[in-house]
C-alpha positions as CSV (number, residue, x, y, z in Angstrom):
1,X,27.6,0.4,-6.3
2,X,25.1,3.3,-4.9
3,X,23.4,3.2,-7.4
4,X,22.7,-1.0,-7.2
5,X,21.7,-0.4,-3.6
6,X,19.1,1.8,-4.1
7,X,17.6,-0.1,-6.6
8,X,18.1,-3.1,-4.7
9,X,16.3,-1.3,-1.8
10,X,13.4,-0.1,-4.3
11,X,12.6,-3.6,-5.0
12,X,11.3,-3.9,-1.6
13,X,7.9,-2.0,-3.2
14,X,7.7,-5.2,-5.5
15,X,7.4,-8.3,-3.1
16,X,7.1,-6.8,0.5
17,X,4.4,-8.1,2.6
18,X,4.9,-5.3,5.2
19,X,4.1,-6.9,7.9
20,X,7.2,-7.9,10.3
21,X,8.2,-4.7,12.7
22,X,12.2,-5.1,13.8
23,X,14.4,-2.0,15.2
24,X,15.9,0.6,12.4
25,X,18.6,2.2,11.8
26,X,18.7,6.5,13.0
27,X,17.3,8.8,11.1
28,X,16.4,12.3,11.4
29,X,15.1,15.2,13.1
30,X,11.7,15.7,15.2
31,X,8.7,18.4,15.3
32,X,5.4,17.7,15.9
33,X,2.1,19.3,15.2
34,X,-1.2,18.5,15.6
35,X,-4.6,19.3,13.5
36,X,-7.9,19.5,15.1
37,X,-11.3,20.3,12.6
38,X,-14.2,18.2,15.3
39,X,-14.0,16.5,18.2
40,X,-12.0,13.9,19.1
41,X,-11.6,13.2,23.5
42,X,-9.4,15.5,23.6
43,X,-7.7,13.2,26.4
44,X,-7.1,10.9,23.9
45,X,-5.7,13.1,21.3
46,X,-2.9,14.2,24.1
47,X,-2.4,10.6,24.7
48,X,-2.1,10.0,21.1
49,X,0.4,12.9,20.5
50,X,2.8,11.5,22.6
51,X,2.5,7.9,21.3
52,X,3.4,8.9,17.7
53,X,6.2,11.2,19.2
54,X,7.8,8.9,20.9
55,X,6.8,6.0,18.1
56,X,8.9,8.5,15.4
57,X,11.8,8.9,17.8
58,X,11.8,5.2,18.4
59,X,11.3,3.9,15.1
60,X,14.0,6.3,13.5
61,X,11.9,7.7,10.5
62,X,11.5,11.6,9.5
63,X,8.0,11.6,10.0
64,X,4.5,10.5,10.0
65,X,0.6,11.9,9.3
66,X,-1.7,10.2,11.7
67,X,-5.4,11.0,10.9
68,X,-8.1,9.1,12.9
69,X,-12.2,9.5,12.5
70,X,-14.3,8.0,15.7
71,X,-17.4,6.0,15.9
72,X,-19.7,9.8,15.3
73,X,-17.7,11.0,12.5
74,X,-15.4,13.7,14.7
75,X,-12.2,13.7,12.6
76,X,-8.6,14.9,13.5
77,X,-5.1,14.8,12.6
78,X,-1.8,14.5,14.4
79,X,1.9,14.7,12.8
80,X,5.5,14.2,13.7
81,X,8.8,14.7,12.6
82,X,10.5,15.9,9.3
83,X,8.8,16.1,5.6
84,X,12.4,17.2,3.8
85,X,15.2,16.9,5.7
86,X,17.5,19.1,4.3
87,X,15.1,21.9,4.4
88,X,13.7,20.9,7.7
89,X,10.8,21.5,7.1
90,X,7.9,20.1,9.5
91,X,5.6,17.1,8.3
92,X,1.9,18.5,7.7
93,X,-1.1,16.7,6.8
94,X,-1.6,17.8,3.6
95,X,1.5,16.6,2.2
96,X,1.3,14.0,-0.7
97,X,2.5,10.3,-0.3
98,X,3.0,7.4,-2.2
99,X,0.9,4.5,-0.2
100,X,2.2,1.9,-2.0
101,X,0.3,-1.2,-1.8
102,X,-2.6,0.3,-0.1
103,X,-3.5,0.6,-3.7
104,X,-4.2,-3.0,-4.2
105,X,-7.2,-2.2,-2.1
106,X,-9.0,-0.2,-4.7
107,X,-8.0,-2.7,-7.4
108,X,-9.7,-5.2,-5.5
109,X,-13.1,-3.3,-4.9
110,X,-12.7,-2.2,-9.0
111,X,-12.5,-6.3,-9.5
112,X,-15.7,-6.9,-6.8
113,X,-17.2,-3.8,-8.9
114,X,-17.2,-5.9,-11.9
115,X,-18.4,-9.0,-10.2
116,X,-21.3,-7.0,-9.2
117,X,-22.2,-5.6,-12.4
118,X,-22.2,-9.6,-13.9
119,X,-19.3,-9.0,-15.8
120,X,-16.7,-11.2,-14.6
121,X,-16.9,-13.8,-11.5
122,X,-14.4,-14.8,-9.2
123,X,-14.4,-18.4,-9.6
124,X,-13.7,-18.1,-13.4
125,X,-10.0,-18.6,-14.5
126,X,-8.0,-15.7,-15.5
127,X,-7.4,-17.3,-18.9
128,X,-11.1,-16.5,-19.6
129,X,-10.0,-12.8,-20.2
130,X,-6.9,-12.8,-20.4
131,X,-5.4,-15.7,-22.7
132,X,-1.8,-16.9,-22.8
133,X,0.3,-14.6,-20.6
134,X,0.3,-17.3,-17.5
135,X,0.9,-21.0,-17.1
136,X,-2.4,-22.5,-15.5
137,X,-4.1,-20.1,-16.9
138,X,-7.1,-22.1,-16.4
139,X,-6.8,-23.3,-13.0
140,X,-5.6,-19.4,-11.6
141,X,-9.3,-17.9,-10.9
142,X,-9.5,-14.1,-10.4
143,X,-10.3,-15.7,-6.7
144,X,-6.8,-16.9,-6.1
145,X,-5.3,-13.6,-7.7
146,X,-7.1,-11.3,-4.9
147,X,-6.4,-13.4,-2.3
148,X,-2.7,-13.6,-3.2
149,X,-2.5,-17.8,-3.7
150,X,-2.3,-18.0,-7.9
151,X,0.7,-19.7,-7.2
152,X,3.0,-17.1,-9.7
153,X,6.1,-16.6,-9.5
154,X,7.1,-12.8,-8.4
155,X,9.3,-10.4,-11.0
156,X,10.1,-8.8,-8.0
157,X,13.1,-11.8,-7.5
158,X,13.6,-12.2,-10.8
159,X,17.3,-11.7,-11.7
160,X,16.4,-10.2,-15.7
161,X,14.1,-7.6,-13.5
162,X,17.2,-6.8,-11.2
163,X,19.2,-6.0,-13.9
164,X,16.6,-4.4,-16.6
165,X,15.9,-2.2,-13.6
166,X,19.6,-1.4,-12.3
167,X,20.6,-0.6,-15.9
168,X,17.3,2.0,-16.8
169,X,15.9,3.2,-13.2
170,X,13.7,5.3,-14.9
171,X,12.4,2.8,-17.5
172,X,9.2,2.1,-18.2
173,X,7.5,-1.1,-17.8
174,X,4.7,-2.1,-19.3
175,X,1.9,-5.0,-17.4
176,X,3.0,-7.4,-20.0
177,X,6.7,-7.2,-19.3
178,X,6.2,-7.4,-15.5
179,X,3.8,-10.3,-16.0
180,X,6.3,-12.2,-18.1
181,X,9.0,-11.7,-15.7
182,X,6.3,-13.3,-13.2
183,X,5.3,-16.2,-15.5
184,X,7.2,-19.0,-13.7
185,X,5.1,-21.1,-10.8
186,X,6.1,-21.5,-7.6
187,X,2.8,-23.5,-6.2
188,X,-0.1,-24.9,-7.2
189,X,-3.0,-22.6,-7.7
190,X,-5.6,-21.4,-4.4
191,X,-3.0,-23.7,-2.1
192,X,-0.3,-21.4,-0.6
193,X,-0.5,-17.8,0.0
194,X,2.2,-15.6,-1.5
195,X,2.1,-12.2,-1.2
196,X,3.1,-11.3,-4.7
197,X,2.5,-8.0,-6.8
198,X,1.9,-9.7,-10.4
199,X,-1.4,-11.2,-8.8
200,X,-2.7,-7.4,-8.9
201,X,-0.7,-6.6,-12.5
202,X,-2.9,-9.2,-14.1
203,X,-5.9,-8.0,-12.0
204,X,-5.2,-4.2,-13.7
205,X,-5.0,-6.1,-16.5
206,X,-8.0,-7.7,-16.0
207,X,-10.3,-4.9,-15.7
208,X,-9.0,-2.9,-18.8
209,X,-9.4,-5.9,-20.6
210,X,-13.4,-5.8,-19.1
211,X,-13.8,-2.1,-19.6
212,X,-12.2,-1.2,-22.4
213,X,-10.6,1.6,-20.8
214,X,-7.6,2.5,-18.9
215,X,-6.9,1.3,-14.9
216,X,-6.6,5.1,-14.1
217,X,-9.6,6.3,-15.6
218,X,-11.5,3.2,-14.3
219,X,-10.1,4.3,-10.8
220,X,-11.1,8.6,-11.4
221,X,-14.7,6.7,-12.8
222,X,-15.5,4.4,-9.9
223,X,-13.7,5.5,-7.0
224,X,-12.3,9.0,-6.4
225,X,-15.2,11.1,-8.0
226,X,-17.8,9.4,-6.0
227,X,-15.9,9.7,-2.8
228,X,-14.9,13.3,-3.8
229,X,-11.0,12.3,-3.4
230,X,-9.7,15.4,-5.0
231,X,-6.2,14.3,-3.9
232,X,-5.7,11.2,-4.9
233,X,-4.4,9.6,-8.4
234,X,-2.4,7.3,-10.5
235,X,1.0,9.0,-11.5
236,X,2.2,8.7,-15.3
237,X,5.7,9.4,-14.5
238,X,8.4,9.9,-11.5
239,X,7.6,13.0,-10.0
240,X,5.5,13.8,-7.3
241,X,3.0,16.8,-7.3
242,X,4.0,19.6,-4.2
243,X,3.5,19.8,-1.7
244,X,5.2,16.3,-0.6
245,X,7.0,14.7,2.0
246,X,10.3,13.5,0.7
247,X,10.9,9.4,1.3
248,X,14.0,8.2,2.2
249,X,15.9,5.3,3.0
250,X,19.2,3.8,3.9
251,X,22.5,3.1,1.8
252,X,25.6,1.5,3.6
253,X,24.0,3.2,6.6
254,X,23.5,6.4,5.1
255,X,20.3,8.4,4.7
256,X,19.4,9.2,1.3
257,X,16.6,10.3,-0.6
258,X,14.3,7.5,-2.3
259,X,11.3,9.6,-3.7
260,X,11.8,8.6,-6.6
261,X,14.1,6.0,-7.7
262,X,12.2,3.8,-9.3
263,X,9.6,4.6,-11.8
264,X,5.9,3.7,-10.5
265,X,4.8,1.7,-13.5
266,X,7.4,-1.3,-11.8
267,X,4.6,-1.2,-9.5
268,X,1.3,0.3,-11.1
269,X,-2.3,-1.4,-10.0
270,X,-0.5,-3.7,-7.5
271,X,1.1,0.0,-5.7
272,X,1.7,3.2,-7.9
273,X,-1.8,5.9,-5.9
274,X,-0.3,9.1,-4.7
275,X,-2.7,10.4,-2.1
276,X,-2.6,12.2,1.1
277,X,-3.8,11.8,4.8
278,X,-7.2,13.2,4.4
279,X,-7.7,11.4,1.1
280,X,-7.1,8.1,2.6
281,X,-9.2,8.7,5.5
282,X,-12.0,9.1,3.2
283,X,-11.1,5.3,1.9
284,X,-9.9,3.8,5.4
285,X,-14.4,4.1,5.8
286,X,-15.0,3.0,2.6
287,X,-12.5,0.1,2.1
288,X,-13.9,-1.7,5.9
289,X,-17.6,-1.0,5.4
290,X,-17.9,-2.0,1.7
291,X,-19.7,1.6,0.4
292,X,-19.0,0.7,-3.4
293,X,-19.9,-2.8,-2.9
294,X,-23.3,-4.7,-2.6
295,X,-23.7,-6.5,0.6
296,X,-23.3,-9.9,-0.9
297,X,-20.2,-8.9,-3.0
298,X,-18.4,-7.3,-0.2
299,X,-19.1,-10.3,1.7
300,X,-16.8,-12.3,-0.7
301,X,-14.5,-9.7,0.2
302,X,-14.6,-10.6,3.8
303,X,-13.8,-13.8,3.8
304,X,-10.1,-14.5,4.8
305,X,-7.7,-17.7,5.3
306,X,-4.5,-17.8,7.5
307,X,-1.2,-16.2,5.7
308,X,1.4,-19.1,5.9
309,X,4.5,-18.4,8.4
310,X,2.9,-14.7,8.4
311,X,0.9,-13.2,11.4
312,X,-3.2,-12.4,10.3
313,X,-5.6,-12.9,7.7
314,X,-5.6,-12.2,4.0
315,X,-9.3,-11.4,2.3
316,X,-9.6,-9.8,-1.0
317,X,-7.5,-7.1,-1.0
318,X,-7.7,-6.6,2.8
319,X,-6.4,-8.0,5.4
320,X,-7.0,-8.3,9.1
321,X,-4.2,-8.1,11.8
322,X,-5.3,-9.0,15.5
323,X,-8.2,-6.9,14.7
324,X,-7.0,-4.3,13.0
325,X,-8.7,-4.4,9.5
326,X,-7.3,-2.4,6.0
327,X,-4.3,-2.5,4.0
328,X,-0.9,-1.4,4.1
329,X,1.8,-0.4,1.6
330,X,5.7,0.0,1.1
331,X,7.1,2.1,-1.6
332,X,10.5,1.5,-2.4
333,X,11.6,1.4,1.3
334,X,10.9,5.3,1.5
335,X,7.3,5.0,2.1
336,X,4.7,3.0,4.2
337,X,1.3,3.1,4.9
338,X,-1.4,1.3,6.5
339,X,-5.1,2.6,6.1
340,X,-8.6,1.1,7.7
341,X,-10.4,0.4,10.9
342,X,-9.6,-0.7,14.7
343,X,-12.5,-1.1,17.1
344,X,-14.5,1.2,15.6
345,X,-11.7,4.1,14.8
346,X,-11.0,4.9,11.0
347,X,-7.3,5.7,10.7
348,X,-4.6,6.3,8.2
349,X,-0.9,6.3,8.9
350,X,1.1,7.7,6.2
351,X,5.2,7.3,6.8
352,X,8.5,8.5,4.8
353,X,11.4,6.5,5.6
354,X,11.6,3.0,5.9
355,X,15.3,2.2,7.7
356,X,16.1,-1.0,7.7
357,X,17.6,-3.6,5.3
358,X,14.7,-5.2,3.0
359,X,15.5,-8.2,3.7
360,X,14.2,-7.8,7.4
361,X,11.1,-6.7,5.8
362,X,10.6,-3.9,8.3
363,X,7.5,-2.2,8.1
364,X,7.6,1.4,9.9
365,X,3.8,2.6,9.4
366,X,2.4,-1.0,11.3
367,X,4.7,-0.4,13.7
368,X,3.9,2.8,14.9
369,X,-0.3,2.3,15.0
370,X,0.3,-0.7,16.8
371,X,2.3,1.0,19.2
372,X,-0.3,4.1,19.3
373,X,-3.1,1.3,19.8
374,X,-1.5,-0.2,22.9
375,X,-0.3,3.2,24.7
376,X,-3.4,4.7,24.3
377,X,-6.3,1.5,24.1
378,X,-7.5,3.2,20.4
């Protein structure tokens, strides 16, 4: 029975949209550090001390790495709380996370690089590139997949994925598999959004098909050795390089370790990057201002419609929430994340423990920037 709870809580990676906050459940211990390498108002950085403090002890999670840049490039980092709790050792910012669905973001600008380059454009249907693996496959445009309203089903809720997964936690899955366990419609194509990973598995898809090469060395290529992102990659298997923070979540309201209970090809170009604060901080500046992109092309990107019963906007792999403008990421309940820009502020908030039941789709790393934005006017 443990064992079909925590996979049942991994699936949370698959078809969370991360965006509702609700109360948690307790969680562990807190210590709290803070980093300083320029200036930040030092005022501010007090202020903003005691926000994610008390944001940890309210929100029940181990930890959290809070690293924020200002409007003339001074950068520093604050952190909170626990990164192993049965060592106890102290969160520090140079600890690895899984960001989850953060990595949609550099799918997306990989996607908008091709567009650029004449390779592919987004009003051409998926079925151009990528023949038989969808119904409407030419009415689905690579439009609809980044902005999350192909009108796909989600493997996520599929019941053969529940049970493939529950038997082999450790299997394997290949983009096809995941894709055919999505191939069912729910909607009709660029009408409703649904937040739904197999929109980014085919757009992974996508741009191996258009590169002849792999997502992760299309990622390395593009992304991380222009930006110099040393710290940042696609993982092959379940482990996690040290040093880490350790994720957890909750079984019959008990902590337990979730690091690694599900293997990260379930999730792969729609959420399976390993990075770390000042990696993502790096991206957070990048993602909002469009650095890879040509003006015209990030644009596109730029250009968001409402998210049905959902609070914000949905672009092309980012979205905007009452102003506050990036992505954000759930991995298998132990892990969220939320990286870009509020008001002229580059942040990244990198979380490991997620404590509440997925099906309140709690969100702990929204939760606790929001709260730091209000207390302290970021």
């Amino acid at each position: 029975m443990k064992n079909h709870i925590r996979i049942k809580n991994c699936f949370h990676l698959i078809h969370a949209v991360c965006l509702i906050f609700l109360l948690a459940v307790p969680l562990g211990c807190v210590g709290t550090r803070a980093f300083s390498f320029s200036r930040v108002n030092p005022f501010l950085g007090q202020g903003i001390q005691k926000s994610l403090d008390a944001a940890v002890a309210e929100f029940k999670v181990p930890g959290a790495v809070l690293g924020i840049r200002d409007m003339d490039g001074n950068t520093r980092f604050w952190t909170s709380g626990t990164a192993d709790l049965k060592s106890g050792k102290l969160m520090s910012k140079d600890l690895y996370f899984r960001i989850g669905s953060v990595t949609k973001s550099y799918t997306a600008t990989i996607v908008l690089q091709l567009v650029d380059e004449g390779k592919i454009s987004l009003d051409e249907p998926i079925g151009k590139h990528l023949p038989g693996l969808v119904p409407k496959e030419n009415k689905i445009t690579i439009r609809h997949l980044l902005e999350m309203r192909s009108g796909l089903g989600s493997y996520g809720t599929n019941e053969e994925f529940a049970k493939m997964a529950e038997a082999q936690p450790g299997r394997v899955w290949t983009p096809e598999e995941l894709i055919r366990l999505s191939s069912s419609t729910i909607g009709d194509p660029g009408r409703d959004f649904d937040y739904n990973n197999a929109n980014y598995i085919l757009l992974g898809m996508l741009i191996e098909k258009v590169t002849n090469d792999s997502f992760r060395n299309q990622l390395i290529k593009r992304i991380l050795q222009p930006l110099g992102m040393s710290h940042t990659f696609v993982p092959t298997d379940m482990q996690i390089p040290a040093p880490f923070a350790h994720g957890y979540l909750v079984e019959d309201g008990k902590v337990v370790e979730g690091t690694d209970c599900l293997h990260p090809s379930a999730a792969w170009s729609a959420g399976n990057i390993i990075s770390t604060a000042g990696d993502q901080l790096i991206w957070a500046k990048t993602l909002v201002e469009g650095r890879l992109l040509s003006p015209q092309v990030n644009a596109e990107r730029f250009i968001m419609s409402p998210m049905v019963n959902k609070p914000g906007l949905y672009g092309l792999g980012v979205l905007n929430l009452d102003g506050i403008i990036g992505h954000g990421g759930n991995y298998s309940n132990a892990y969220t994340s939320f990286v870009g820009r509020h008001r002229g502020y580059d942040f990244v908030i990198l979380v490991n423990g997620m404590t509440r039941d997925i099906e309140a789709g709690d969100f702990r790393a929204l939760s606790i920037i929001q709260k730091i934005i209000k207390e302290t006017g970021l």
